[in-house]
N, CA, C and O atoms as a printed pandas DataFrame, in Angstrom:
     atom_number atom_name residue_name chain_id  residue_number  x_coord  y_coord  z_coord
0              1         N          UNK        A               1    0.850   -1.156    0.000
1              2        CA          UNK        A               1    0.000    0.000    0.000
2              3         C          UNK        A               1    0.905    1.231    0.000
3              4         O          UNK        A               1    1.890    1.327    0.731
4              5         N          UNK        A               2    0.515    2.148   -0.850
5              6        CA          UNK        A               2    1.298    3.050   -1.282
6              7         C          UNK        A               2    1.494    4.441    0.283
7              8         O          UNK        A               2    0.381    4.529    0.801
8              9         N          UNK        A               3    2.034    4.939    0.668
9             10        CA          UNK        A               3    2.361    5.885    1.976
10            11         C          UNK        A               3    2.112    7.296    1.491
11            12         O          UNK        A               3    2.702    8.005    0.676
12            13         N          UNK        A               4    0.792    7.518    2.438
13            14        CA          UNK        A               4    0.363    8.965    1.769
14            15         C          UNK        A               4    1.486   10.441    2.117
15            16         O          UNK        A               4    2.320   10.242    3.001
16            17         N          UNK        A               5    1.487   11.623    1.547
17            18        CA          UNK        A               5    2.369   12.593    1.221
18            19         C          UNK        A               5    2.493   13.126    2.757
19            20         O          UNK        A               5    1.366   13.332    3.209
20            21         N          UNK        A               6    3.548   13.415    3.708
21            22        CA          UNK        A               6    3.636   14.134    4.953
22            23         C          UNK        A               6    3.154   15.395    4.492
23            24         O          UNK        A               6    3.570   15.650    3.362
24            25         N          UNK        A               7    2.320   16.382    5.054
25            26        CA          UNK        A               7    2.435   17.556    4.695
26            27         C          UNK        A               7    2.588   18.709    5.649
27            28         O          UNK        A               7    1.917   18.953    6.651
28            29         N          UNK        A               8    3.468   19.279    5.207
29            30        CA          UNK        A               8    4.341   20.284    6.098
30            31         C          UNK        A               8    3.714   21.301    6.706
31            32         O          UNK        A               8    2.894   21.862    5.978
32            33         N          UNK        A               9    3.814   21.712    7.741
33            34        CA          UNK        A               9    2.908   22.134    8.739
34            35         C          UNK        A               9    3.633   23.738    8.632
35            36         O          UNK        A               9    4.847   23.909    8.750
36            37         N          UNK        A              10    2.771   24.709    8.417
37            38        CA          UNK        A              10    3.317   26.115    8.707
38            39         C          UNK        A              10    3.970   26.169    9.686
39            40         O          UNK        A              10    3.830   25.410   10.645
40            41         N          UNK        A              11    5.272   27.612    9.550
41            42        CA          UNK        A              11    5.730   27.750   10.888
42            43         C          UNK        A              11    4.434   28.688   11.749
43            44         O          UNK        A              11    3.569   29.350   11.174
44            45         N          UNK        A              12    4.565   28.551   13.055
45            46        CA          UNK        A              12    3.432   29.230   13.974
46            47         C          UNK        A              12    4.181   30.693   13.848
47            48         O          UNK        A              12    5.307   30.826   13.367
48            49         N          UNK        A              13    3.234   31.949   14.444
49            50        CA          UNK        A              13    3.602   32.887   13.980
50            51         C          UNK        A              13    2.631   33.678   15.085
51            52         O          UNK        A              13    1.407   33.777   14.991
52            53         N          UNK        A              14    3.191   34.042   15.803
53            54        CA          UNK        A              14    2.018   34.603   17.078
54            55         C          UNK        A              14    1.642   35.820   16.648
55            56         O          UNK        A              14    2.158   36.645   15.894
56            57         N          UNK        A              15    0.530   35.773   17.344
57            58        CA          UNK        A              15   -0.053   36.916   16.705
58            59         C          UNK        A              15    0.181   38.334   17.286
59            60         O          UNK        A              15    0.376   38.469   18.494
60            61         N          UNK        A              16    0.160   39.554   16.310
61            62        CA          UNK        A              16    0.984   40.608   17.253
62            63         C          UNK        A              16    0.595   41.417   18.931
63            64         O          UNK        A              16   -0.454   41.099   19.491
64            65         N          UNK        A              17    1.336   42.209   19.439
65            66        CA          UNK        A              17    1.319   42.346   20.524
66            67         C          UNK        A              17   -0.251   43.314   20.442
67            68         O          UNK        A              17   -0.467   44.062   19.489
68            69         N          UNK        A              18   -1.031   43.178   21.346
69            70        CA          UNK        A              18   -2.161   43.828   21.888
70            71         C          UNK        A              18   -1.708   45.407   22.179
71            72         O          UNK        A              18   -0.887   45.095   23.042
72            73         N          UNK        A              19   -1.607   46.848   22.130
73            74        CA          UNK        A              19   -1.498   47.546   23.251
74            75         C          UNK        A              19   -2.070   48.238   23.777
75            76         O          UNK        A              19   -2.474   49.291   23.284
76            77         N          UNK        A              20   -2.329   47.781   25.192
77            78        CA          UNK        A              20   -3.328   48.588   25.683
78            79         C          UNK        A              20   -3.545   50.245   25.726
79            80         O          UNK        A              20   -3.002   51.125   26.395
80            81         N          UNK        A              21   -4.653   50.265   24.642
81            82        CA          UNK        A              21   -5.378   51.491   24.819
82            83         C          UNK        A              21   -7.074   50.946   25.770
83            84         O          UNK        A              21   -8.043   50.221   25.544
84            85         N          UNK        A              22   -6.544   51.894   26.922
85            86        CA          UNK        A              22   -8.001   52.264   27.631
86            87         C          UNK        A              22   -8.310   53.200   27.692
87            88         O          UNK        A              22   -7.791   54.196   28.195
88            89         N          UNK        A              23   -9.333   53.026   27.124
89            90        CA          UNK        A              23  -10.300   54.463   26.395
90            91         C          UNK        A              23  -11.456   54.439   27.746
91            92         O          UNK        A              23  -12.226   53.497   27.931
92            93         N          UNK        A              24  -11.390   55.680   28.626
93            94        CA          UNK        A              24  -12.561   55.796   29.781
94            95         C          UNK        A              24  -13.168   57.252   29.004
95            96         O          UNK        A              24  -12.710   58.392   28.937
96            97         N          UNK        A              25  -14.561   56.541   28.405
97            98        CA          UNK        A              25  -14.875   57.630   27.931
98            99         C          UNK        A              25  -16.350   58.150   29.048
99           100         O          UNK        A              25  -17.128   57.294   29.469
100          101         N          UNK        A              26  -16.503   59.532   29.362
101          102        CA          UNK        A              26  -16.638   60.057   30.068
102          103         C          UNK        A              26  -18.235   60.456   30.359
103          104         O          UNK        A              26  -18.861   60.907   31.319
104          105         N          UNK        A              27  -18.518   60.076   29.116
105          106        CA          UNK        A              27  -20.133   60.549   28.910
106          107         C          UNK        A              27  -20.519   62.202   28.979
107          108         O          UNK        A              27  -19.691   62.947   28.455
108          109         N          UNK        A              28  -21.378   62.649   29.415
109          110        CA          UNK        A              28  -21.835   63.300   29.854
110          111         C          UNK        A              28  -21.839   64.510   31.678
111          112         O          UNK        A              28  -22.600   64.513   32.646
112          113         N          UNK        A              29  -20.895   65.132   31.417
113          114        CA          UNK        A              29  -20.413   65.080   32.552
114          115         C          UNK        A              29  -21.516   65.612   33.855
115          116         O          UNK        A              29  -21.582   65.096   34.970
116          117         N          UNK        A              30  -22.217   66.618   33.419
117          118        CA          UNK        A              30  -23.284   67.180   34.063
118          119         C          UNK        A              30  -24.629   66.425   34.296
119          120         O          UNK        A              30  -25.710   66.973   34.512
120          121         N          UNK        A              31  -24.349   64.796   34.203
121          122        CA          UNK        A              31  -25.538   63.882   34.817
122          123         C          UNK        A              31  -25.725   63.564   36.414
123          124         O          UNK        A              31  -26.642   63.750   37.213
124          125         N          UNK        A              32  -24.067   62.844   36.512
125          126        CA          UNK        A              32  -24.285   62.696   37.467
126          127         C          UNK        A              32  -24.636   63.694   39.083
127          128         O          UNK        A              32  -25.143   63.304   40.135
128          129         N          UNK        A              33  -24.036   65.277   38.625
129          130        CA          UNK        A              33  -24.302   66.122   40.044
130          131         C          UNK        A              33  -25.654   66.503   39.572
131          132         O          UNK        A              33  -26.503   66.716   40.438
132          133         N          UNK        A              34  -26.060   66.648   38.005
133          134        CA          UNK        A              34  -27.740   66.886   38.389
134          135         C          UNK        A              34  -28.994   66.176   38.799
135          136         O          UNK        A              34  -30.052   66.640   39.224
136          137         N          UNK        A              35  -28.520   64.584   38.507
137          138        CA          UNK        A              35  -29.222   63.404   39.289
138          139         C          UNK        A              35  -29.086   63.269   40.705
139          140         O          UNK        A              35  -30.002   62.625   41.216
140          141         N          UNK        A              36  -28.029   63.775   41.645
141          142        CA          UNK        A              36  -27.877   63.844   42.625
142          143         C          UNK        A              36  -28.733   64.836   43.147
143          144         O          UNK        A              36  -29.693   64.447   43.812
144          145         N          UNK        A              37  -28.542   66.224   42.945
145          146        CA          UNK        A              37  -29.380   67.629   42.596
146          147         C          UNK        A              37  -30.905   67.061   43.094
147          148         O          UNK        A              37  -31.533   66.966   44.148
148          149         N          UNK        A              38  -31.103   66.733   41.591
149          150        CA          UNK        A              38  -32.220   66.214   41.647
150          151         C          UNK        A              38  -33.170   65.350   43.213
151          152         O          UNK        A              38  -34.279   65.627   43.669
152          153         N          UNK        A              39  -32.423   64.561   43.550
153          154        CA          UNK        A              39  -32.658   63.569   44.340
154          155         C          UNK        A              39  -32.725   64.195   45.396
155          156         O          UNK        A              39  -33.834   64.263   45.926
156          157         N          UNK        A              40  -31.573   64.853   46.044
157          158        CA          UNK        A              40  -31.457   65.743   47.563
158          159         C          UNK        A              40  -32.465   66.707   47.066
159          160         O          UNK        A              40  -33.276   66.664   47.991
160          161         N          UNK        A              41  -32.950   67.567   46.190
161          162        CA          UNK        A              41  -33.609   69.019   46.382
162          163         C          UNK        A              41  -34.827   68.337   46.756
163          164         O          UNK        A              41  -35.452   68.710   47.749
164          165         N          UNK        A              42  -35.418   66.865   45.673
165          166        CA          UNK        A              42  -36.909   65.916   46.546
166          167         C          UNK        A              42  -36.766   65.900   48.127
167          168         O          UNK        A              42  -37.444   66.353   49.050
168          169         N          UNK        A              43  -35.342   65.030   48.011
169          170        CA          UNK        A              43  -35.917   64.745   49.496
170          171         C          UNK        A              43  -36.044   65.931   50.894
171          172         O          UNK        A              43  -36.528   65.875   52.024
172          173         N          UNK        A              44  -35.442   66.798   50.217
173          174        CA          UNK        A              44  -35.394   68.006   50.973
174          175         C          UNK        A              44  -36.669   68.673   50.872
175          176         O          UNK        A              44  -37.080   68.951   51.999
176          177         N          UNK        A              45  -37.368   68.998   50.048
177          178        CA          UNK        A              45  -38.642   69.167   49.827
178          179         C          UNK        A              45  -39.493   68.077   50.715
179          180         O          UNK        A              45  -40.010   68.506   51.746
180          181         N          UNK        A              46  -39.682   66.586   50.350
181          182        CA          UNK        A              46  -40.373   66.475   51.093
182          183         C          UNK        A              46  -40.136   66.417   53.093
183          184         O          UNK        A              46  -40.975   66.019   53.902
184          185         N          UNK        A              47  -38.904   66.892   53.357
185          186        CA          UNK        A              47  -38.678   66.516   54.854
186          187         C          UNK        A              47  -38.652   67.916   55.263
187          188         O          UNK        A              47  -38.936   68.176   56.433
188          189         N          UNK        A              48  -38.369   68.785   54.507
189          190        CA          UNK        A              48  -39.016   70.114   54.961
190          191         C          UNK        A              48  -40.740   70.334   55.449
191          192         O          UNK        A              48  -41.284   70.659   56.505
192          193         N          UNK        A              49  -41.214   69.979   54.110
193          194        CA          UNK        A              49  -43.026   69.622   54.311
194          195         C          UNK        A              49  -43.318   69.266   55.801
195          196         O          UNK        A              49  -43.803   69.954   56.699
196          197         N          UNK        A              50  -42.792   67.749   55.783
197          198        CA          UNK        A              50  -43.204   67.032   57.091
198          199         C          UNK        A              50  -42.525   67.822   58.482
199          200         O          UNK        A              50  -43.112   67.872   59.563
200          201         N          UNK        A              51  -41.451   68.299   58.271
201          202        CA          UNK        A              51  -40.710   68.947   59.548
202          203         C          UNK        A              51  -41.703   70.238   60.158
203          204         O          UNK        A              51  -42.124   70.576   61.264
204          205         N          UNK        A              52  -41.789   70.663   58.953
205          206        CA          UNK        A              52  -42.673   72.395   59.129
206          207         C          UNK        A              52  -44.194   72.233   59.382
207          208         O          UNK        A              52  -44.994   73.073   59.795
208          209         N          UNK        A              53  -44.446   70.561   58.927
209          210        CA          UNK        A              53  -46.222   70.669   59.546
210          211         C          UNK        A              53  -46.903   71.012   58.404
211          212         O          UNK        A              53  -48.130   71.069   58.492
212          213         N          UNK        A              54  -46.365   71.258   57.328
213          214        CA          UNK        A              54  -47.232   71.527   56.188
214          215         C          UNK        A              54  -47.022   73.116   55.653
215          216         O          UNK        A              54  -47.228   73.488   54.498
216          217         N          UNK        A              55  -46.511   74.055   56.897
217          218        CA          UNK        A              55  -46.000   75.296   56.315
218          219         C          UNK        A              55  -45.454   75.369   55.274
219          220         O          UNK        A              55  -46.055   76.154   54.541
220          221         N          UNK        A              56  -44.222   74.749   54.625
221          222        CA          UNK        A              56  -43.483   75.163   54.029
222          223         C          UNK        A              56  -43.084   74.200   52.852
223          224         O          UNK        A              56  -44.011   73.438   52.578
224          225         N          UNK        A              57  -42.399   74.092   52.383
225          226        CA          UNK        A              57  -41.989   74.717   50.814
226          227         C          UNK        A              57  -43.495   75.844   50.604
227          228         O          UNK        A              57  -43.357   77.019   50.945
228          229         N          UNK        A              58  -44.252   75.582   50.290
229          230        CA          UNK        A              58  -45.415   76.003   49.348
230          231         C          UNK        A              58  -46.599   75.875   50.527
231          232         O          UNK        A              58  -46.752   74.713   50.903
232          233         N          UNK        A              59  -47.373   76.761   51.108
233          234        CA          UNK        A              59  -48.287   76.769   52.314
234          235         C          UNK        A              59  -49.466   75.848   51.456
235          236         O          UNK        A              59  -49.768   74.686   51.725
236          237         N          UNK        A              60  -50.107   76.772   50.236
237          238        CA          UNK        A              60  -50.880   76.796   49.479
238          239         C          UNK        A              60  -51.100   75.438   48.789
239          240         O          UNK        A              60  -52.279   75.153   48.580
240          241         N          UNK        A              61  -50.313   74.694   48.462
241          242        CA          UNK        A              61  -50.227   73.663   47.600
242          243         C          UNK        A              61  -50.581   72.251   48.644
243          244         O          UNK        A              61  -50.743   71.186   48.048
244          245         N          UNK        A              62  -50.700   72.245   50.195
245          246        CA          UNK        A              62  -50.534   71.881   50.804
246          247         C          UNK        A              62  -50.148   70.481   50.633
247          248         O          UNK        A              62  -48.921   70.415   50.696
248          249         N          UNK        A              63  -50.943   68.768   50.347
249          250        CA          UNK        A              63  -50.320   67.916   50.449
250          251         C          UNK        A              63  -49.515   67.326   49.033
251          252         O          UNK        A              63  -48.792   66.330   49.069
252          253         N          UNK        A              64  -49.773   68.110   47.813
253          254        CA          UNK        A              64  -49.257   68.113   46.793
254          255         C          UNK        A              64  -47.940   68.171   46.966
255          256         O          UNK        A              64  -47.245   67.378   46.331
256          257         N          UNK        A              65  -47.221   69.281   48.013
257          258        CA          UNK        A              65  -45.780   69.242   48.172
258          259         C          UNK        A              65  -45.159   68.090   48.009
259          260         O          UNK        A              65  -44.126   68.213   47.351
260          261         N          UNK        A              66  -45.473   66.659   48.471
261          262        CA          UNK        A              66  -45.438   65.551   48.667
262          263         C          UNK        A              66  -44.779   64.836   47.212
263          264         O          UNK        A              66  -43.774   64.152   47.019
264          265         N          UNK        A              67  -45.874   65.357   46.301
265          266        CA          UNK        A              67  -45.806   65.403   44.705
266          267         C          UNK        A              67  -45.283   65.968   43.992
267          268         O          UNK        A              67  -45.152   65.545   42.844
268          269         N          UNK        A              68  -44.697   67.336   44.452
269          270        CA          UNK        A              68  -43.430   67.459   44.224
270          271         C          UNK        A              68  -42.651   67.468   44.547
271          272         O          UNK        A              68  -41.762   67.829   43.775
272          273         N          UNK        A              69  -42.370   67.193   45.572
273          274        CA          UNK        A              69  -40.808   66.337   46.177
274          275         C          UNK        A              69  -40.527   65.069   45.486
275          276         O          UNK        A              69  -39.421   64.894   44.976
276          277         N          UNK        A              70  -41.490   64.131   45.430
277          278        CA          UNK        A              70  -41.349   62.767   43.975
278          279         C          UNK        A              70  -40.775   62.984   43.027
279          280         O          UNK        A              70  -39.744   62.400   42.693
280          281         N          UNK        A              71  -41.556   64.225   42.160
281          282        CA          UNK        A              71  -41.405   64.496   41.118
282          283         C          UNK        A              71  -39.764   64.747   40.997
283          284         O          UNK        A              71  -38.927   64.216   40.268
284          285         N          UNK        A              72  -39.676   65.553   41.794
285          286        CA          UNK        A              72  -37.977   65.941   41.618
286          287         C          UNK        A              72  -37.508   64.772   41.891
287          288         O          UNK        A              72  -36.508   64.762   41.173
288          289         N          UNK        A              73  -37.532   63.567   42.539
289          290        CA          UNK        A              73  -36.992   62.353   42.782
290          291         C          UNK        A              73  -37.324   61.146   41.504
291          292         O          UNK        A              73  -36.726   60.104   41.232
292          293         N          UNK        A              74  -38.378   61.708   40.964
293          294        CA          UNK        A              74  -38.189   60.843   39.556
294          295         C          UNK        A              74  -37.940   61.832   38.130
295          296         O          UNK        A              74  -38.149   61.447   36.979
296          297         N          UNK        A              75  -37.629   62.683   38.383
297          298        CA          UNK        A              75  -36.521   63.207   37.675
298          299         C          UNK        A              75  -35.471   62.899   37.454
299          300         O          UNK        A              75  -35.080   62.680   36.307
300          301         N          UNK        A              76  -34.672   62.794   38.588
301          302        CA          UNK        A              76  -33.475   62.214   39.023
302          303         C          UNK        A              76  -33.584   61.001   38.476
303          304         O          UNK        A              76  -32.669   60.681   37.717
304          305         N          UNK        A              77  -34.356   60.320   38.630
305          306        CA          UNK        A              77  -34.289   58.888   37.671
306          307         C          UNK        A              77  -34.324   58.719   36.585
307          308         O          UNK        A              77  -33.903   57.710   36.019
308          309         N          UNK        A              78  -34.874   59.747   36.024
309          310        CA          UNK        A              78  -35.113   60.084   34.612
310          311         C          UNK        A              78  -33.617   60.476   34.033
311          312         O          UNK        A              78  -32.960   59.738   33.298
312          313         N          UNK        A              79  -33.234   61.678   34.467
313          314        CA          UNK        A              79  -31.727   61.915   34.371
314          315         C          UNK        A              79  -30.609   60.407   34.401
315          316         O          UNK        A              79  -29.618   60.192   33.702
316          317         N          UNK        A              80  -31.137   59.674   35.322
317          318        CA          UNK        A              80  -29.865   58.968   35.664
318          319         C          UNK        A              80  -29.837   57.334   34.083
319          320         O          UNK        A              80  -28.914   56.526   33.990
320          321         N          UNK        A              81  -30.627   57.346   33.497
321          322        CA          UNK        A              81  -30.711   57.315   32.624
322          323         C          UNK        A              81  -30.067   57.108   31.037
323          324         O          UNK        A              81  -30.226   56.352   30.079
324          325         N          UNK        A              82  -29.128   58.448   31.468
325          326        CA          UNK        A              82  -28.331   59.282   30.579
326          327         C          UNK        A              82  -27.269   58.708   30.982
327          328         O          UNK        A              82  -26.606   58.299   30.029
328          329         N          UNK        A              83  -26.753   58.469   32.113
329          330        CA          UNK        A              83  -25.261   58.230   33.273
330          331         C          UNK        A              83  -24.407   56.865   31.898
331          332         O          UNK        A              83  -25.018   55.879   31.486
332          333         N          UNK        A              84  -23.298   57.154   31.578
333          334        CA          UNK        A              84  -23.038   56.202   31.299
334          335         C          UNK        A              84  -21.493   55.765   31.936
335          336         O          UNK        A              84  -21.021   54.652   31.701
C-alpha cells in the first residue's frame, strides 16, 4: 500500500502584541451632580413639608408638596438614565 504525502505544517507565527489602549470615555459630565441635585432638592422638599407641619416649601399647595418632592426624585431617575 502506497504511503500517503507528509504535509508540512506552517511555521506558527504569534499573533501581534495587543497595546493597551483604555479608552474611559466620560459621557456626559453634568448627569451625574444633576441626578444627585435632583434627588437631595426631593428629598429636601419632602422633609421640609413634614418637619414644618405643612408650612413650608409652598403653604398653598398643601399635600401636593409631597408630589413634588417625587417628582424631583423621579426626575433624578429620569436623568440617571443618561449616566453612562
Amino acid at each position: 500500500m502506497p504511503k500517503s504525502r507528509i504535509r508540512k505544517k506552517a511555521d506558527f507565527t504569534p499573533p501581534p502584541e495587543k497595546t493597551a489602549t483604555f479608552k474611559l470615555k466620560s459621557g456626559r459630565p453634568w448627569v451625574a451632580p444633576l441626578m444627585l441635585a435632583l434627588f437631595l432638592i426631593g428629598l429636601a422638599w419632602i422633609v421640609v413639608f413634614y418637619v414644618t407641619t405643612g408650612n413650608l416649601p409652598i403653604e398653598a399647595w398643601g399635600n401636593w408638596n409631597i408630589v413634588v418632592g417625587f417628582g424631583f426624585i423621579a426626575a433624578g431617575f429620569v436623568v440617571s438614565t443618561q449616566w453612562k
